[in-house]
C-alpha positions in Angstrom: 108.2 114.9 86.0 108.6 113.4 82.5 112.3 113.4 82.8 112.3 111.7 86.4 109.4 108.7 84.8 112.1 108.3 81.8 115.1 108.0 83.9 112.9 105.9 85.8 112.2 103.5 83.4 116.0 103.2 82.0 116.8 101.6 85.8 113.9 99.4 85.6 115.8 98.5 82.6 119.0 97.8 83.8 117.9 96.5 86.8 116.2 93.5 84.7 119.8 93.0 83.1 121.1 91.9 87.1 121.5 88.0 87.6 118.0 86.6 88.6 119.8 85.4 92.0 120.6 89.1 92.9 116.7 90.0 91.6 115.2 87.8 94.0 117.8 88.7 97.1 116.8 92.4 96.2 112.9 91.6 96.2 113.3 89.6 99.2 114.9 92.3 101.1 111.4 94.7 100.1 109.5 91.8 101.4 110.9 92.0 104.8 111.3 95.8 104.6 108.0 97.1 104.0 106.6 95.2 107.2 109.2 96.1 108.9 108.3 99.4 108.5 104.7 99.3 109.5 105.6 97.7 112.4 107.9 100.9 113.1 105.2 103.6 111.8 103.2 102.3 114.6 105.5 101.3 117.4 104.7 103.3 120.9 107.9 105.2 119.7 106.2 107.0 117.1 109.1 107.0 114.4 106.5 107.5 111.7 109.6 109.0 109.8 111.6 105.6 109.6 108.9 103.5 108.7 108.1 105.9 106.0 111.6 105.6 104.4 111.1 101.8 105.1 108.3 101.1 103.0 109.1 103.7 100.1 112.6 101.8 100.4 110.8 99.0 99.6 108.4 100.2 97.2 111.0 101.8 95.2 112.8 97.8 95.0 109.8 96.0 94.1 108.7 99.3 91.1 111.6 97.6 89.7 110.7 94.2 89.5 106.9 94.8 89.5 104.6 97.3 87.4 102.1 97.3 90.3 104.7 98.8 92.8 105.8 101.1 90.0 102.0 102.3 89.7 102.1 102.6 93.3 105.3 104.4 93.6 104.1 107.0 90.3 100.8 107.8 92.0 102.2 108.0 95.7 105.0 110.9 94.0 102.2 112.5 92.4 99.9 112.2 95.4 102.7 113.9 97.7 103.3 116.5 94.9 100.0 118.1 96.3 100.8 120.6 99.1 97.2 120.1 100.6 97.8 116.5 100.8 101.0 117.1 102.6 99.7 120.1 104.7 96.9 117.5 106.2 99.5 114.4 106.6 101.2 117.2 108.9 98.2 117.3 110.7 97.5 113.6 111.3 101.2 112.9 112.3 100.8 115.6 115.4 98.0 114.3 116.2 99.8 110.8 116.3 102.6 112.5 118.1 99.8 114.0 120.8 98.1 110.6 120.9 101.1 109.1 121.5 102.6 111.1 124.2 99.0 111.8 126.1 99.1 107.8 126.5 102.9 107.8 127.7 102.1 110.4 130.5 98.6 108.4 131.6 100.4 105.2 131.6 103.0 106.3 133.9 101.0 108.4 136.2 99.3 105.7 137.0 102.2 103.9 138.2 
């Protein structure tokens, strides 16, 4: 983990070296991404998948240009280190999945 927070922090690095024009076109794009990708985590689709890689796509942009979103990112990586944690997300997303497909079937029965 140490050597994945230093290599971490050498892109941050670089990344401040960019042209401020191609800074703010980068941040800009995690701006648009991340709500993008709550809208698609909660679309009657259920592609809770892409909307994940959506907003850590974005989160991962902005850790560059902000140390918030880099806090974020560090304590969401350690969070989903945590097998429990993921064993429960599991959980929630079938019963998303369940949710999602129980509505589907009432709302075109009734039809």
């Amino acid at each position: 983990m140490a050597d994945f927070m230093e290599s971490w922090e050498r892109r941050r690095k670089t990344y401040k070296k960019l042209p401020r024009i191609v800074r703010v076109l980068l941040t800009g794009l995690a701006f648009i991404l991340a709500p993008a990708g709550v809208i698609a985590m909660f679309t009657p689709l259920a592609v809770f998948e892409v909307g994940s890689i959506l907003i850590f796509t974005s989160l991962t942009i902005l850790s560059f240009e902000f140390d918030w979103a880099y806090d974020l990112l560090s304590w969401l990586r350690k969070k989903l280190a945590d097998k429990k944690l993921r064993r429960k997300l599991a959980v929630f997303m079938v019963l998303v999945v369940s949710t999602y497909v129980v509505l589907a079937i009432l709302w075109f029965w009734k039809r």
